[in-house]
N, C-alpha and C positions, 0 to 999 in steps of 0.2 A: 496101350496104344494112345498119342499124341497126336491132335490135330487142329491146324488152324481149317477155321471157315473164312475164306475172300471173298467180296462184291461190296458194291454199294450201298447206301442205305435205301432198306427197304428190299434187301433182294431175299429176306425170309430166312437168314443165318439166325438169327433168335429162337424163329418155329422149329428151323432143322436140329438145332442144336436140342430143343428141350426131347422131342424125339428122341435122340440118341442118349437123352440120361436116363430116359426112359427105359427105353431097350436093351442099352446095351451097360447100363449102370455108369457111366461117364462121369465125368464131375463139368460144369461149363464156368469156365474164367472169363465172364463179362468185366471188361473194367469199371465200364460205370458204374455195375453191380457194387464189385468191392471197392470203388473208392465212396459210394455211400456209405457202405456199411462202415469203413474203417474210418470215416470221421466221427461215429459215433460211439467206438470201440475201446475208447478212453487209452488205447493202447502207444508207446510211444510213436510209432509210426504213421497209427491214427491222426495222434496230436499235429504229428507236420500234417498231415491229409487235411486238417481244420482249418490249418492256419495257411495254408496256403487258397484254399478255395475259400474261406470267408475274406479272404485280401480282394478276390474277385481275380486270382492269379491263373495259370495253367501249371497243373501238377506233372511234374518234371520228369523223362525218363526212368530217372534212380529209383524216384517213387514208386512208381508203376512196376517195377523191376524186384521192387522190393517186397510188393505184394503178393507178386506170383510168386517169388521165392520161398514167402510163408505159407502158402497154399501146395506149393509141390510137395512141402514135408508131410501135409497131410496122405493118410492112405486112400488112393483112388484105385481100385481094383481093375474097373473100368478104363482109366487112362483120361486127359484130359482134354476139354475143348476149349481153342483161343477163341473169346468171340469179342472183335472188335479192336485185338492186338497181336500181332505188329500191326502197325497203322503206315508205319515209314522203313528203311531202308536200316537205319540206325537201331531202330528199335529188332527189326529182324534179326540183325547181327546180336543185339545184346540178350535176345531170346534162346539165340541157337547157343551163346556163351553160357550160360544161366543153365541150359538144359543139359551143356558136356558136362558142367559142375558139379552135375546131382546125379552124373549118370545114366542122365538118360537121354531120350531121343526125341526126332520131330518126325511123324510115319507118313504122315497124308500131309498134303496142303488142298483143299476141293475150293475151283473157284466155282463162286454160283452166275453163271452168265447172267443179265438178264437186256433188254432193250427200256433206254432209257425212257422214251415216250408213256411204255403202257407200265412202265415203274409210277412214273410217276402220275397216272390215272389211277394205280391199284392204292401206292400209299394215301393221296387224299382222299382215298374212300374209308380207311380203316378207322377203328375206335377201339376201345376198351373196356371191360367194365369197371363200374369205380368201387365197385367192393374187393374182387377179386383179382381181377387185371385179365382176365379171358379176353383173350383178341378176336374182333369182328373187324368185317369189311363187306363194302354195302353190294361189292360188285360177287366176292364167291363166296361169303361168308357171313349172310346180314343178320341183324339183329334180329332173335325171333317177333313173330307175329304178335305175341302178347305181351311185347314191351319189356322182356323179362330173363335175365342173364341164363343160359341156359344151364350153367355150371353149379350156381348161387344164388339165381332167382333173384339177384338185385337188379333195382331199375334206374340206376344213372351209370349213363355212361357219358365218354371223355373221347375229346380228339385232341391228339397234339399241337400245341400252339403254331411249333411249325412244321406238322405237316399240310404246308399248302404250297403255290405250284413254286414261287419266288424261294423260297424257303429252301425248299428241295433241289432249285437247280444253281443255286448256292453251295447248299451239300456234297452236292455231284460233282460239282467243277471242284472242291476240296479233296477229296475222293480218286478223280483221274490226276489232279497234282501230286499228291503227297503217297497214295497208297495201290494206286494201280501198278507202280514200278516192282511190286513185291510178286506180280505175276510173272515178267523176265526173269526175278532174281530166282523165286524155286523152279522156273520149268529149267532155269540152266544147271540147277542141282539135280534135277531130275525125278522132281517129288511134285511138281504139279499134275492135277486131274481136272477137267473142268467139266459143270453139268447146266444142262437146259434148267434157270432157276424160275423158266416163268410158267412151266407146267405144274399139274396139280398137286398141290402139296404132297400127296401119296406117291407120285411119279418121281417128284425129288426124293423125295425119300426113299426109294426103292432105288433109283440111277447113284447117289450115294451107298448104298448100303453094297452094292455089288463093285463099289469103289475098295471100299473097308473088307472084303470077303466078309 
């Protein structure tokens, strides 16, 4: 099973997705994931991945295209999750072409709704920890009471530089321009689903999971 996660940032496709690697053994295709990793991978495609982001460049379609390609060869039992691509219209297209070539298919597209106001009250509440990367947030998920990562016991934690409100609703207007159009384009395929993403994380996860039987 294949499936992208849709919304904005911050609408909790990172949470839902690790969920589902969880549960249902998944593989998740973050790009930003793999285009860190693959600059440091000394591999050729890494190599362009370096030299293009130390130019201070934007790493091109092909790229991006190129590294899910090497990750589909991988065996994923579970099937995999898009999280963060397609992003555009272009990219959709070169997703679905990429996936007839290998045989395979795209099953779900799940948009995560969410209401942009109280998006953006939840993301500049959140943080991280800086040992392990366990995600907190001050409004349903705050830091324990003893200072003290709950996962790893480490005691610094991190907000993102820009998660703040300017920042965000920068984001979001890049978001409805470039990526929102991918919601028309699968419900006319007929593979969109869309779910309430600003209930409780179990709630999401439960209203997807009866997505996915």
């Amino acid at each position: 099973m294949n499936i992208i996660l849709l919304g904005p940032p911050g609408a909790g496709k990172g949470t839902q997705a690790k969920i589902l690697v969880e549960d249902r053994g998944m593989v998740q295709l973050s790009t930003g994931d793999m285009l860190r990793a693959a600059k440091t991978s000394g591999t050729e495609m890494g190599n362009k991945v370096a030299t293009v982001m130390d130019a201070g460049q934007l790493v091109t379609d092909e790229i991006v295209i190129g590294l899910i390609a090497e990750k589909l060869d991988d065996d994923a039992a579970g099937g995999f999750i898009f999280d963060g691509f397609p992003r555009t219209l272009a990219q959709a297209d070169a997703l679905g072409s990429l996936l007839n070539s290998k045989g395979a298919s795209l099953d779900y597209v799940i948009e995560m709704q969410v209401d942009d106001e109280v998006l953006v009250s939840r993301i500049t509440a959140r943080s991280t920890c800086g040992s392990c990367g366990e995600g907190y947030n001050d409004l349903s998920k705050p830091i324990p009471a003893n200072g003290a990562c709950s996962k790893c016991g480490g005691t610094d934690f991190n907000r993102r530089a820009d998660d703040n409100e300017d920042s965000l609703k920068t984001r979001l207007m890049a978001y409805y321009k470039d990526t929102s159009p991918l919601i028309g384009y699968y419900y006319a395929k007929g593979m969109l689903t869309s779910v309430d993403g600003l209930t409780e994380i179990a709630q999401v996860e439960s209203s997807i999971s009866k997505v996915l039987g």
